[in-house]
C-alpha positions as CSV (number, residue, x, y, z in Angstrom):
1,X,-10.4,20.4,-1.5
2,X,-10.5,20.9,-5.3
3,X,-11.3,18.0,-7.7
4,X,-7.3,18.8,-8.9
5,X,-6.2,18.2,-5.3
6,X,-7.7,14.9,-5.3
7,X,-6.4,13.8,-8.8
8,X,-2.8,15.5,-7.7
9,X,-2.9,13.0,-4.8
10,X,-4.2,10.0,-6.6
11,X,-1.2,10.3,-8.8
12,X,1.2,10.5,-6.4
13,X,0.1,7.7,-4.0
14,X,-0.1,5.9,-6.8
15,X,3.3,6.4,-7.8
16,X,4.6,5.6,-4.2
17,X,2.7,2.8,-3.6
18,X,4.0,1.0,-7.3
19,X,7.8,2.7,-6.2
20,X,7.5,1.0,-2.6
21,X,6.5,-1.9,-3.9
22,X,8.9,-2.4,-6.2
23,X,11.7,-1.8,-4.1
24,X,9.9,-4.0,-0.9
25,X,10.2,-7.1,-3.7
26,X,13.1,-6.6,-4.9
27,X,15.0,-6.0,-1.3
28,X,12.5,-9.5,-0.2
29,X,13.7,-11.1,-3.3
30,X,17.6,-10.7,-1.8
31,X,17.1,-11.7,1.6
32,X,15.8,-15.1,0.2
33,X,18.2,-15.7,-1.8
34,X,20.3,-15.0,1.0
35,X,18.1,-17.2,3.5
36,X,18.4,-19.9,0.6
37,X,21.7,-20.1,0.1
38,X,21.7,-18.8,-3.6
39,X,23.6,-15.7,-5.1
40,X,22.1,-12.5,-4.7
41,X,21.0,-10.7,-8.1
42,X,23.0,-7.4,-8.0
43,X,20.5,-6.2,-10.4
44,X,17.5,-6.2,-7.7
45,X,14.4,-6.4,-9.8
46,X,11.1,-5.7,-7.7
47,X,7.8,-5.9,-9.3
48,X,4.5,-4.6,-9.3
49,X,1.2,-4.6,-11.3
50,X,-0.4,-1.5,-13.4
51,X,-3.4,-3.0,-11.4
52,X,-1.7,-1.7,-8.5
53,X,-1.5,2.3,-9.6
54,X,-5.5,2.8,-9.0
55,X,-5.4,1.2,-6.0
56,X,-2.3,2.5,-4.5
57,X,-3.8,6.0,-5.6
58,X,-7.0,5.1,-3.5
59,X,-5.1,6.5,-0.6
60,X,-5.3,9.9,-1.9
61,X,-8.7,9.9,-2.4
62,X,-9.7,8.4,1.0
63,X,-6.7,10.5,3.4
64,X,-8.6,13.6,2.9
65,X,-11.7,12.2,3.2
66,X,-11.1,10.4,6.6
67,X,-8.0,11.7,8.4
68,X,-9.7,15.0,10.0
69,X,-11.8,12.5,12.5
70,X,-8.1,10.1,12.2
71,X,-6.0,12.9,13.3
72,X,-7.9,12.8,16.8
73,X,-7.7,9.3,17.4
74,X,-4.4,7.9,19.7
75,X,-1.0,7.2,17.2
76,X,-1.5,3.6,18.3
77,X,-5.0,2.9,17.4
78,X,-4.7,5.1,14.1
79,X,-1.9,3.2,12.8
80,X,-3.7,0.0,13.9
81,X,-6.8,1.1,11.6
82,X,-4.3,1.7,8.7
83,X,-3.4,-1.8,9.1
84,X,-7.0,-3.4,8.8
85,X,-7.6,-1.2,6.2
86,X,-5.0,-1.6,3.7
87,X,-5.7,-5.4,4.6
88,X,-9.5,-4.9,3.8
89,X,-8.8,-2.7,0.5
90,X,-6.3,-5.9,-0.5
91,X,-8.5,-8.0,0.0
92,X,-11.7,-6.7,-1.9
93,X,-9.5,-5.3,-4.6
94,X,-7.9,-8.9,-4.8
95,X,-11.6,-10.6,-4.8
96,X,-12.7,-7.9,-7.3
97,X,-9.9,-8.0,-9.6
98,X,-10.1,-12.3,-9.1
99,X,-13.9,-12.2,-9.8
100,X,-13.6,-9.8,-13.1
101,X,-10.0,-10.7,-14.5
102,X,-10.1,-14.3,-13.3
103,X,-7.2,-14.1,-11.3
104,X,-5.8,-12.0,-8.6
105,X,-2.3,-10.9,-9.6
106,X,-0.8,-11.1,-6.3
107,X,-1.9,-14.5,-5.3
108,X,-0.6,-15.4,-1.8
109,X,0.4,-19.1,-1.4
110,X,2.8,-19.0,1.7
111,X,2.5,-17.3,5.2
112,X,-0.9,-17.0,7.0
113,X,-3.0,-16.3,3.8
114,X,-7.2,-16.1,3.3
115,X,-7.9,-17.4,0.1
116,X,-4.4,-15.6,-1.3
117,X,-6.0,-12.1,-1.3
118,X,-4.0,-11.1,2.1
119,X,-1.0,-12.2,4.1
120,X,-2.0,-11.7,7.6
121,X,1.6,-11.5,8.7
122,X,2.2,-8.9,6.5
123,X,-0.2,-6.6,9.2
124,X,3.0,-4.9,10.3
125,X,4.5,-3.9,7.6
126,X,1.0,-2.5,6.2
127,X,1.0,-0.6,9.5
128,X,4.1,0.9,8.7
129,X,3.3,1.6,5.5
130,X,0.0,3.5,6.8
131,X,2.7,5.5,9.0
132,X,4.3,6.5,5.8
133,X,1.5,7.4,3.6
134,X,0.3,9.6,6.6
135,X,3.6,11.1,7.0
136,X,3.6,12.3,2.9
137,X,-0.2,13.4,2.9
138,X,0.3,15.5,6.1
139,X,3.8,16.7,4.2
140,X,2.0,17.3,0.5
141,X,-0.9,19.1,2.9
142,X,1.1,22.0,3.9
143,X,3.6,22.3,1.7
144,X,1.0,22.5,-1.1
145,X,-2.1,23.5,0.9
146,X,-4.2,20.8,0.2
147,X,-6.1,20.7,3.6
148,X,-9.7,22.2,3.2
């Protein structure tokens, strides 16, 4: 795959990645306002960080490197991998971004946390969000012939 491939496919992950986030905290935000007891805010602001973009993008650097051995591997156990490894990129990215910024912009103080770097319970919805992001590459791949 070309060198403009890759940066094609940076860009866009990056751009999902920051676009799924923002509308995973903004649809979050609601249901605890809901959960709370508080009015909903119509406007539904989600969030994100610019840090975010690079490391969203990631993906489209690694997909191609990786999913040709992937794509032989059981649904189950590929999804599970996407799992860990979004986990694993969180939390290194977290610890890198904590070690050279002094702080980690995401900072996780509720659910099942390690050292606010990763949620544990949010394992599934990483998964899913593996699903996706394979779903798009595989997509992008033939509709634009990126595959080598």
């Amino acid at each position: 795959m070309s060198r403009a491939n890759y940066l094609f496919l940076f860009a866009a992950f990056g751009c999902i990645g920051i676009t799924t986030e923002i509308f995973f905290t903004a649809i979050v935000d609601a249901i605890t306002a809901v959960q709370q007891n508080e009015p909903i805010n119509w406007r539904l602001l989600g969030t994100s960080y610019i840090w975010m973009f690079p490391i969203y993008g990631l993906a489209g650097i690694a997909l191609p490197l990786i999913y040709g051995r992937l794509q032989k591997w059981p649904a189950a156990l590929r999804w599970a991998f996407y799992g860990i490894a979004i986990l694993a990129v969180e939390f290194v990215t977290g610890w890198v971004l904590d070690v050279t910024t002094g702080r980690c912009p995401w900072e996780y103080t509720t659910g099942w946390h390690i050292m606010g770097y990763i949620r544990l319970d949010y394992y599934p919805l990483w998964v899913g969000f593996g699903i996706m992001i394979e779903r798009i590459y595989l997509t992008l791949s033939k509709k634009l012939h990126l595959a080598k």
